[in-house]
C-alpha positions as CSV (number, residue, x, y, z in Angstrom):
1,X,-1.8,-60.0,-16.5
2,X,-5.1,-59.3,-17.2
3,X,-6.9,-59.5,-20.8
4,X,-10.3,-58.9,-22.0
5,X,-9.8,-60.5,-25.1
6,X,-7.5,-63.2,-27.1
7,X,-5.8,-64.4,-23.9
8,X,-4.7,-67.7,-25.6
9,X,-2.9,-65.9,-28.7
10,X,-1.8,-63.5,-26.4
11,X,-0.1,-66.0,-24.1
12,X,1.0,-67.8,-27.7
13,X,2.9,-65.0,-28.5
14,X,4.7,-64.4,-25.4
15,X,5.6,-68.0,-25.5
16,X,7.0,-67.7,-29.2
17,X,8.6,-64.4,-28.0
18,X,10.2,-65.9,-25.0
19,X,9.9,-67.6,-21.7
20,X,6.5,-67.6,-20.7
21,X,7.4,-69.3,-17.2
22,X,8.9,-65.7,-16.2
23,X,4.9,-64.7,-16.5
24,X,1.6,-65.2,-14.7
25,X,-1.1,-64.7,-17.1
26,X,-4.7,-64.7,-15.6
27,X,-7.9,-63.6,-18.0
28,X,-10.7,-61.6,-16.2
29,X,-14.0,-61.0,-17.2
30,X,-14.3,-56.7,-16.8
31,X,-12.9,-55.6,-13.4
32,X,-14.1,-58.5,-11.2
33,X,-11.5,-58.4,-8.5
34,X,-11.9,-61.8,-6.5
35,X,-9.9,-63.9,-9.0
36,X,-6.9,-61.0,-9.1
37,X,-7.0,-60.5,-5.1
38,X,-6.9,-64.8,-5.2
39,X,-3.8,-65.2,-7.5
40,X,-2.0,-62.0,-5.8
41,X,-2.8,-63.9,-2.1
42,X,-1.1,-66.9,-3.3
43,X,1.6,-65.8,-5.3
44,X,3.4,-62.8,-3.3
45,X,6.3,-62.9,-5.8
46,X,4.7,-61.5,-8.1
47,X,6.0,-57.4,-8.7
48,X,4.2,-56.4,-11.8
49,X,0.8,-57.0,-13.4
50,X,0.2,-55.9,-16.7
51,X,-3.3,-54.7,-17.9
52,X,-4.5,-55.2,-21.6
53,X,-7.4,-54.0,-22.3
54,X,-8.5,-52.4,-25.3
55,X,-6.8,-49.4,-26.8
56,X,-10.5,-47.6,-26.9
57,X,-12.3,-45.3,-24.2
58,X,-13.7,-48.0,-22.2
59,X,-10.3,-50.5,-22.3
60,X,-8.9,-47.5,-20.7
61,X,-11.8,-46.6,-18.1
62,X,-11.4,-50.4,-17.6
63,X,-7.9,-50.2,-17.3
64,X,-8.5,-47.2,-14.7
65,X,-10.6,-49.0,-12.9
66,X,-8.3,-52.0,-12.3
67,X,-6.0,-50.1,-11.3
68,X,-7.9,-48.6,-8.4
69,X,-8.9,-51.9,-7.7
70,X,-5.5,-53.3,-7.7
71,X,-4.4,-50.2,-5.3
72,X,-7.5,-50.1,-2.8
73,X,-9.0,-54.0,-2.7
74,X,-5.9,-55.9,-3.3
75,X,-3.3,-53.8,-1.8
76,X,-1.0,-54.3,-4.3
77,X,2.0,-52.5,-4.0
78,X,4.0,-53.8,-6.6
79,X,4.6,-52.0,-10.5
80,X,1.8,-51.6,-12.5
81,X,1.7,-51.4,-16.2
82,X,-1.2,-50.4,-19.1
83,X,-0.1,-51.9,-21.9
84,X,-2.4,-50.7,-24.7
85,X,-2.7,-52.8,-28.0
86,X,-0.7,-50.5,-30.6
87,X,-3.9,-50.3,-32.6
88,X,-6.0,-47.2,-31.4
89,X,-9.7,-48.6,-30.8
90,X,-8.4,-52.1,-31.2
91,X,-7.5,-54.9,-28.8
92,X,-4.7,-57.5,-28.8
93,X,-6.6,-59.5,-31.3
94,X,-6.7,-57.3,-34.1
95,X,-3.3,-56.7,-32.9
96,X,-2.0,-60.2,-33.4
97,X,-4.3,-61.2,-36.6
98,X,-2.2,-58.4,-38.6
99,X,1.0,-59.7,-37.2
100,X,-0.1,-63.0,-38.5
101,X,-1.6,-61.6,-41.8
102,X,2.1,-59.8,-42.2
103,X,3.9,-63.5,-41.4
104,X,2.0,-64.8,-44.2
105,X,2.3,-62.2,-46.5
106,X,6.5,-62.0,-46.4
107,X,6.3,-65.7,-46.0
108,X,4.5,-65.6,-49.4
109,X,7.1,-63.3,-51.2
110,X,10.0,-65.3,-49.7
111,X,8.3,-68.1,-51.6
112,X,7.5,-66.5,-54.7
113,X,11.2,-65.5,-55.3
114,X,12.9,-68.6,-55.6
């Protein structure tokens, strides 16, 4: 999985969510390809690599572009998935701060009404 931002709270999630040990989650810096085509060489089980960039023009150019990447340098022939944060023009961080704001929030009612 790649992530161009929030890669921790990403991975927090997921493990919250469920088992994170079904996952390989690597954080790249743009499109630079070595440490993908390394983690791919090493672990050929892997089937599916997700890409979560940014849901703005260049997260998806990005996306694009590791795509091609994936395809042409790496030769990965396995499923490959854009998941775009569900924010347009926003990334996963955004994404997961209002999914924390919202936690606190109903938290807080469920505490104000007893």
């Amino acid at each position: 999985m790649t992530l161009q931002e929030a890669g921790d709270r990403h991975l927090a999630a997921h493990r919250a969510a469920g088992n994170p040990q079904q996952y390989a989650y690597l954080a790249l810096d743009c499109c630079d390809v070595a440490p993908l085509q390394y983690h791919l060489a090493h672990n050929p089980q892997i089937k599916a690599v997700c890409l979560c960039q940014d849901n703005d023009e260049a997260g998806k150019r990005s996306a694009q572009r590791a795509f091609d990447l994936l395809r042409d340098e790496c030769k990965f022939q396995g499923q490959i998935v854009p998941l775009l944060p569900p924010i347009p023009g926003g990334d996963y961080n955004d994404y997961l701060q209002a999914q924390i704001q919202r936690s606190r929030e109903t938290a807080l009612e469920c505490a104000q009404s007893f």
